[in-house]
C-alpha positions in Angstrom: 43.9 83.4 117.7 47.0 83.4 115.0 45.8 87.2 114.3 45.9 87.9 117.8 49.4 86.8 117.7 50.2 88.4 114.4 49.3 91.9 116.2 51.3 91.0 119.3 54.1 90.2 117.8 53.9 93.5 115.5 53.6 95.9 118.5 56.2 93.9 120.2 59.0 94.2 117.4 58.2 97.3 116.9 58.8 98.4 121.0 61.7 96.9 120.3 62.6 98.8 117.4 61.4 102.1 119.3 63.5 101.3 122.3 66.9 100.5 120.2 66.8 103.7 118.9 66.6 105.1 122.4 69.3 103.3 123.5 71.3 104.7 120.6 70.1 108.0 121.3 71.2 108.2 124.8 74.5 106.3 123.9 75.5 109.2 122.0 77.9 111.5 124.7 80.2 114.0 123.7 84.0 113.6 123.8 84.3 116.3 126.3 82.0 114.0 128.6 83.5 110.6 128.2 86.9 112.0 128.6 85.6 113.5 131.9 84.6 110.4 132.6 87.0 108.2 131.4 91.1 108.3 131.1 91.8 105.9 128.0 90.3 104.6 124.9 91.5 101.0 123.9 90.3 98.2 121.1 90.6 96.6 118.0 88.8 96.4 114.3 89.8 96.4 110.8 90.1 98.0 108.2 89.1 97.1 104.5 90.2 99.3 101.0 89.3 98.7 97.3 90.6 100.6 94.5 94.2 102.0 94.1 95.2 99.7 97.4 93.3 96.5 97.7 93.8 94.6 101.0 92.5 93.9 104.6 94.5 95.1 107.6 93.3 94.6 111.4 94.3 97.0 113.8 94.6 97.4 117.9 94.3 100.9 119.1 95.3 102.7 122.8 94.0 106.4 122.9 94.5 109.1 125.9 93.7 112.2 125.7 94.7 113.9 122.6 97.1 111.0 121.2 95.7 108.0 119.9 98.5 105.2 118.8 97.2 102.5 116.4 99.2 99.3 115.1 98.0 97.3 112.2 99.3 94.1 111.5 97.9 91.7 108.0 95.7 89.2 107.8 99.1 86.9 108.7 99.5 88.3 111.8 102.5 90.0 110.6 102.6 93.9 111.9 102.5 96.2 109.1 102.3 99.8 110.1 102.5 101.9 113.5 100.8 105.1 113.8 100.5 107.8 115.8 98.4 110.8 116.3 98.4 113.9 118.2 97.1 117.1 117.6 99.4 118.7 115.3 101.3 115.9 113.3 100.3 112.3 112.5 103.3 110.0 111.5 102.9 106.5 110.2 106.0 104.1 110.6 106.2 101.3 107.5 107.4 98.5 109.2 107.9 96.7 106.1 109.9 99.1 103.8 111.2 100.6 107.1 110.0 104.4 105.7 108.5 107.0 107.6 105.5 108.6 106.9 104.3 112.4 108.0 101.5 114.6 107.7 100.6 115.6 103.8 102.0 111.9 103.4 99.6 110.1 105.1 97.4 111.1 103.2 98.1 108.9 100.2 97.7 105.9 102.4 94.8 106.8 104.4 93.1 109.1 102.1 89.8 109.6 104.6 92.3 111.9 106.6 91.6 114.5 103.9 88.3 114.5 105.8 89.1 113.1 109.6 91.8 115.7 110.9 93.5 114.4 114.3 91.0 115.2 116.7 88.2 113.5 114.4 90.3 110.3 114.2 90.4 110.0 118.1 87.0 111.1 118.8 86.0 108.5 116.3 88.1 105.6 118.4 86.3 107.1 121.5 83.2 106.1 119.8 81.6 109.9 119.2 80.7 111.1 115.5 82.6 113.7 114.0 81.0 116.9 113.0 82.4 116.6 109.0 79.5 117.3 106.8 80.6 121.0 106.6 84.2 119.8 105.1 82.8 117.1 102.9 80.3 119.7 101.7 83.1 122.0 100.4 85.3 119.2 99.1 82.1 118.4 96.5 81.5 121.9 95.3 83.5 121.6 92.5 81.9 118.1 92.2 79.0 115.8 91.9 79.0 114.4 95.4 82.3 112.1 94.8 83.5 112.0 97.9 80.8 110.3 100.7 81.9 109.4 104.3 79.2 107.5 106.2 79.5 105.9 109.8 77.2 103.5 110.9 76.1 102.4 114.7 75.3 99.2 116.2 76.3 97.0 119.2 79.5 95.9 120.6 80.4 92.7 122.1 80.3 94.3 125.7 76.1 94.9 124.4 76.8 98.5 124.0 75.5 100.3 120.9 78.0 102.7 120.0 79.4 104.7 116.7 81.4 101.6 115.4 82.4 101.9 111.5 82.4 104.2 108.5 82.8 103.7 104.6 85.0 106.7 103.0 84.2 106.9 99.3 86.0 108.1 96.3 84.0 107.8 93.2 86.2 110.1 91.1 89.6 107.8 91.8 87.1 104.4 92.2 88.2 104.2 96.3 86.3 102.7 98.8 87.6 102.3 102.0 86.0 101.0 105.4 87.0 101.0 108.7 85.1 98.5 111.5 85.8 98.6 115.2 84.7 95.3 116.8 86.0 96.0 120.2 86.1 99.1 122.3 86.6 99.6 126.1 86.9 102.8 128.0 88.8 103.0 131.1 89.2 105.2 134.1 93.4 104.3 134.4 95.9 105.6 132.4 97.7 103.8 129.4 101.4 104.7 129.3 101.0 105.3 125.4 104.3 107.3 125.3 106.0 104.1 125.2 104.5 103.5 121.9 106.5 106.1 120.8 109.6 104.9 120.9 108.3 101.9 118.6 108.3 104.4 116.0 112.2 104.7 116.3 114.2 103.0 113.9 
């Protein structure tokens, strides 16, 4: 009888198994068809870096469109950064040191956006992978595979699997750098983002 059960339970975890990965399959939508369906991108995660910066940050997010305005605040509560991100530019406000932050910039902070340009970064936040093997390809010719960027899938709090973290690593400067959404929720009314904007103002 306990065989019997042994074999059930086998097939059964591994339907289950079988029917995750369908679920993830059929999660996976383009941008183009969740913005068709949808108006506006908003949640929350954080983000985790070792190596030349060492330090948690957690981070709310509204995106719209093209433009995707995140604010990340310590582990204190106490907001640290603004940024925002269009097509062209990205521009990070320090809210500590009160500096501004634009473009080639950026990068020093974030250094995954030598990987993620603007339009990765918000397809990321609408929970759809970015197409970046090409570009990391090219960035380890010279190289022995230093640089990695992996994203992982699994399932929200709302029960929905979904594209939900990657790890960016560095092994030639000794960076690793995760980021972890824990929330997301897409939503058919607009977000006026553009007020964000003017939180970026000194």
């Amino acid at each position: 009888m306990l065989k019997y059960v042994g074999i059930f339970l086998l097939i059964l975890l591994g339907c289950a198994d079988k029917i995750d990965k369908f679920v993830i399959m059929n999660s996976k939508k383009t941008y183009s068809e969740l913005s068709d369906q949808y108006n506006s991108s908003i949640g929350s995660g954080y983000i985790d870096t070792e190596g030349i910066f060492n330090g948690k940050l957690s981070f709310s997010f509204q995106s719209q469109r093209d433009s995707t305005f995140f604010q990340f605040s310590d582990m204190l509560g106490r907001k640290t950064l603004l940024m925002w991100i269009s097509p062209k530019s990205i521009i990070i406000r320090d809210l500590f040191n009160n500096k501004y932050y634009k473009n080639g910039q950026v990068i020093n902070l974030f250094p995954f956006l030598e990987i993620l340009d603007t339009r990765d970064v918000t397809e990321f936040v609408w929970g759809v992978e970015p197409n970046v093997k090409q570009k990391i390809k090219r960035m380890n010719k010279n190289s022995d595979d230093d640089i990695s960027l992996d994203f992982s899938y699994k399932k929200l709090k709302n029960g929905e699997y979904s594209l939900t973290s990657f790890e960016y690593v560095d092994n030639n400067l000794k960076n690793t750098l995760n980021v972890d959404i824990k929330k997301r929720q897409r939503v058919t009314n607009f977000k006026n983002i553009r007020k964000f904007w003017r939180m970026l103002e000194y």
